[in-house]
C-alpha positions, 0 to 999 in steps of 0.5 A, spaced: 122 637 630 124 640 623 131 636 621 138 639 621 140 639 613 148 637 612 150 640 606 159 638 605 163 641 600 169 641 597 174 647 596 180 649 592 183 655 594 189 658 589 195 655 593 191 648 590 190 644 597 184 642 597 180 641 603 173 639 606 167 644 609 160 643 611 154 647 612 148 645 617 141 649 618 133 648 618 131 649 612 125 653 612 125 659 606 128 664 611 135 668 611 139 666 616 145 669 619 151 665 617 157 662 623 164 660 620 168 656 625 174 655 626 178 649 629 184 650 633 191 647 632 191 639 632 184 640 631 180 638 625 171 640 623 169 634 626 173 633 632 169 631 638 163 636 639 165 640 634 158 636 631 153 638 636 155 644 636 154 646 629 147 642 631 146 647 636 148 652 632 142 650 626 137 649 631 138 657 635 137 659 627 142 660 625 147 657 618 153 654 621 159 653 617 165 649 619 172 647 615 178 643 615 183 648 614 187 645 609 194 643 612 191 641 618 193 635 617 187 631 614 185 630 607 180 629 603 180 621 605 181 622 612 178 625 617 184 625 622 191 627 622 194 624 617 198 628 613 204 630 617 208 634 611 202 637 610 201 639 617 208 642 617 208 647 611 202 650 614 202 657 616 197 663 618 197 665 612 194 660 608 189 659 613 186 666 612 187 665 604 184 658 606 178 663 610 178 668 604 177 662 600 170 659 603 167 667 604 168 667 597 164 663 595 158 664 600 158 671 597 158 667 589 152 664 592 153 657 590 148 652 588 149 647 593 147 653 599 139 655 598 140 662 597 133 664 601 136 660 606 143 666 608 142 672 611 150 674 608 149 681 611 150 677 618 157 673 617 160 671 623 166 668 625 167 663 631 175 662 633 177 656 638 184 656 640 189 658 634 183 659 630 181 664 635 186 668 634 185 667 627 179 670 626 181 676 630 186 676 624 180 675 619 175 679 622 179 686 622 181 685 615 174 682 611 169 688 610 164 682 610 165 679 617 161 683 621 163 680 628 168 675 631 168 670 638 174 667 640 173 661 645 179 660 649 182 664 643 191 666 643 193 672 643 199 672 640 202 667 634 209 666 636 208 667 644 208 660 646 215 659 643 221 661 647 227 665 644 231 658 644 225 653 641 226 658 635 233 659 635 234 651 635 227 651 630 231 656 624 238 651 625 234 645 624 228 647 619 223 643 623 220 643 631 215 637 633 210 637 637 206 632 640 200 629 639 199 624 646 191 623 643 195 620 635 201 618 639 205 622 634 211 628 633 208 633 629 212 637 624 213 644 624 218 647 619 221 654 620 217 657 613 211 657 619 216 662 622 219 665 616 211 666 614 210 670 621 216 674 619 213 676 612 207 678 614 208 681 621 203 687 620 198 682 618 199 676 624 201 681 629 194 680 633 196 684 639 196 690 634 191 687 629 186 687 635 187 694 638 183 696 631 178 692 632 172 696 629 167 690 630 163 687 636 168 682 639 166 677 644 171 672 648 170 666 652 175 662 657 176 658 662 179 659 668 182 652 668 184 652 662 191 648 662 193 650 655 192 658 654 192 661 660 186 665 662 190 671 662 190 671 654 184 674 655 186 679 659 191 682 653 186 681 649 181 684 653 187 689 655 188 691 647 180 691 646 177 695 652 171 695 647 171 686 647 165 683 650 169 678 656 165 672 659 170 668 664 167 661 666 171 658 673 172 651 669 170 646 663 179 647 661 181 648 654 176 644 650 171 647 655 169 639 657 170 637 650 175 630 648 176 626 642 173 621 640 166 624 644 161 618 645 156 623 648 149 625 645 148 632 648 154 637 649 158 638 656 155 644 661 161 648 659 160 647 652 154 648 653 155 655 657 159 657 651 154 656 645 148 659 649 152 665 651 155 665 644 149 666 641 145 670 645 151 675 644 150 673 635 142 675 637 143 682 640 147 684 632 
């Protein structure tokens, strides 16, 4: 069996954090379509499965890309959350400047990434949680994204926090949120708040989607005990022209966890990635 190349590479985007990506495919002197992915909130581009599937991805033909969005939390040393004021400047915008950074690059044709080996006329983008929504953002905005798949994505940014978090959020400057696997409180400074306001029109996915002009798939888990399965009802709702696929268990990480000690993908996962690609096949 030909083996999967890894390429990793740093990038500097304008607002000057740097942060890591890597790049997986066959080489085999044929262009490929190319998969960015996304991580959600909390997470980071090697977070439990996150390898395997770009595995998957690179042996179903395809060029798969993974990033740390910049704030996520790590850093150039450290693959897990460590960085914990970083983590609290971070805001939407910076992640779709974080996004526009990386395709920017993929179309200077960079050394480092075989030219015969991307097919740029295919770029997707994969989007979990957070990043789901995300990428709905990125899709409807970048003539050079030709379609997008959120996997239990959000289907609005600010709707999970009630009108008293926010309240209490703007009096104090800063909301923690917990992280049970780190066993930390994780800033969240009001500027993320103050971002959304400014760029309303840009951030406002229930609105951004319904303009949606590209083939657009969603995938959730009816058990999902973090997103309600009736995000993708919305979206679904705002974007009759969406693709759904509604799986009846795998949760939020579709049986993914951190550390994953396993060689082969949970079955959901496993559900998700093949439908994914059959879905990216038929473009």
């Amino acid at each position: 069996m030909t083996l999967i190349q890894k390429i990793d590479f740093v990038l500097t985007p304008p607002h000057g954090r740097a942060f890591r990506v890597d790049a997986r495919f066959i080489p085999d002197q044929q262009a490929k379509p190319v998969v960015i992915f996304v991580h959600g909130f909390k997470g980071f581009k090697d977070w439990g499965h996150f390898n395997l599937i770009a595995d998957y991805f690179a042996q179903q033909g395809f060029v798969f890309i993974k990033l740390n969005l910049s704030h996520n939390g790590t850093t150039l040393d450290s693959e897990d959350l460590t960085d914990m004021e970083a983590f609290g400047q971070n805001n939407f915008s910076i992640e779709l400047d974080d996004l526009d950074t990386l395709l920017n690059y993929l179309f200077s044709l960079p050394e480092n990434l075989p030219k015969a080996e991307l097919n740029l006329d295919k770029v997707s983008l994969i989007g979990h949680s957070r990043g789901g929504g995300l990428v709905i953002l990125k899709a409807a905005e970048e003539e050079r994204v030709k379609a997008v798949v959120g996997w239990a994505p959000i289907s609005d940014l600010l709707m999970r926090w009630p009108e008293e978090v926010l309240t209490n959020w703007q009096k104090t400057g800063v909301h923690y949120i917990y992280n049970s696997r780190i066993n930390q409180d994780m800033p969240l400074y009001y500027q993320l708040v103050e971002d959304f306001k400014a760029n309303q029109e840009r951030l406002d996915i229930p609105a951004v989607v319904k303009n949606l002009k590209k083939p657009f798939l969603i995938i959730h888990a009816e058990d999902d005990e973090t997103l309600p399965v009736s995000m993708a009802d919305e979206l679904k709702a705002n974007q009759p022209q969406a693709e759904v696929i509604i799986l009846p268990a795998g949760g939020h990480t579709f049986g993914g966890k951190h550390p994953f000690p396993d060689t082969n993908l949970p079955p959901s996962a496993q559900t998700v990635a093949e439908r994914t690609v059959e879905f990216l096949k038929k473009l």
